[in-house]
N, C-alpha and C positions, 0 to 999 in steps of 0.2 A: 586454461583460463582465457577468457578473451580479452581484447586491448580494450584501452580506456574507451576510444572511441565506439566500441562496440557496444558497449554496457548497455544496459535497460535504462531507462526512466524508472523513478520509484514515486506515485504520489498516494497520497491516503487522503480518499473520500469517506467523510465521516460528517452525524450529528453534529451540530455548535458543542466548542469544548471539548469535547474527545480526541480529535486530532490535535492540538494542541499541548495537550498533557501527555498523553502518549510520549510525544516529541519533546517534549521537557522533562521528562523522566530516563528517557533513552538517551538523553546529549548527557543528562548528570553519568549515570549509568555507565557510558561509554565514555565520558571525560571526549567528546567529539561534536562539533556544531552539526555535522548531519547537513551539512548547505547543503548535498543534491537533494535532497527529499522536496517534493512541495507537496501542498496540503491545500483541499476545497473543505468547508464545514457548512453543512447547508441544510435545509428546514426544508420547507414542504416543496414540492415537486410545480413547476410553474414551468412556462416558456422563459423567464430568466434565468432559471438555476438549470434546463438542459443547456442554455447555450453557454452558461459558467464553466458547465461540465463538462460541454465537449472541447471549449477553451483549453483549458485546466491538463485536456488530455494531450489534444494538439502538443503545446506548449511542454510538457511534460517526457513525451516520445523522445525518446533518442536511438542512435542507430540499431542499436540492440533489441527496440521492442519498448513496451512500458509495462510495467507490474502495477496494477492497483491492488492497493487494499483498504475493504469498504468493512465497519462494523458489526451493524445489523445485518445479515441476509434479509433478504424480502424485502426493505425497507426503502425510501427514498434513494439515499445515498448510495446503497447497492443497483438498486432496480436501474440508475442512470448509468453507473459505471457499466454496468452489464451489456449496456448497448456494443461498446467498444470492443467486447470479448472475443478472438481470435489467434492465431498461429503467431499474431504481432504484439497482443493485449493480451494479459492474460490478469482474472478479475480473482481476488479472495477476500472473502467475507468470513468475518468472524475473527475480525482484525483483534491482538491482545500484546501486551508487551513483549511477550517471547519473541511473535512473529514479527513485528518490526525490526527488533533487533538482528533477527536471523536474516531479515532480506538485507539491510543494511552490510551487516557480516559478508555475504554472500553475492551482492550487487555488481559486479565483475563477471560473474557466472553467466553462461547463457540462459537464455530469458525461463525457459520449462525447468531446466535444472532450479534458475533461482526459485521459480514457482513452490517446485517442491520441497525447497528446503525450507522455506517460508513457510511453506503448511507444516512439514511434518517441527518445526519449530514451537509452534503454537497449538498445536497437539499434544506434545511430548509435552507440555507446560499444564496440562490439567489433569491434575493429582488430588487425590482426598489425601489430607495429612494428620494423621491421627485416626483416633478410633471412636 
């Protein structure tokens, strides 16, 4: 496990409202405020909201690396985080409450390891329940 100071950054780029509830479902959930997480929620794709974003990610970095996680694939919120994606940024789309919770869980872990536990988190969460 790595030290505190190694950790990832963890923020969630999302549509207005989704990152928000997410985050309000996961603090109940967890009985936990969640303060490292921060959060962009943003609308159409302008010269304001890339330089929100690149802010947002600046800001977000810690020695560890930074995990985003974006909603939609393809979409606005994803398409800007995507820029940042590297060895030091590592970008997942198709944000759900499993995977939240799982990077939260996990956020100590080195940055690829937390990656994949984030995924296979919100993976392992889509089930048909019944018949």
């Amino acid at each position: 496990m790595t030290s505190k100071a190694e950790s990832a950054g963890l923020l969630l780029v999302t549509h207005p409202g989704i990152a928000t509830a997410l985050l309000a479902q996961a603090r109940l959930i967890l009985s936990d405020p969640l303060d490292g997480v921060a959060w962009l929620e943003i609308g159409a794709c302008s010269a304001d909201t890339r330089r929100e974003v690149d802010a947002g990610m600046r800001a977000s970095r810690r020695d560890g690396g930074l995990l985003v996680l974006t909603d939609l694939p393809g979409a606005t919120p994803a398409n800007l985080a995507r820029t940042c994606a590297n060895e030091q940024c590592r970008v997942l789309s198709g944000l759900n409450l499993p995977m939240l919770i799982r990077a939260w869980n996990y956020r100590d872990q080195p940055l690829a390891e937390l990656a994949e536990l984030a995924l296979e988190g919100g993976r392992k969460a889509l089930l048909e329940l019944g018949a």
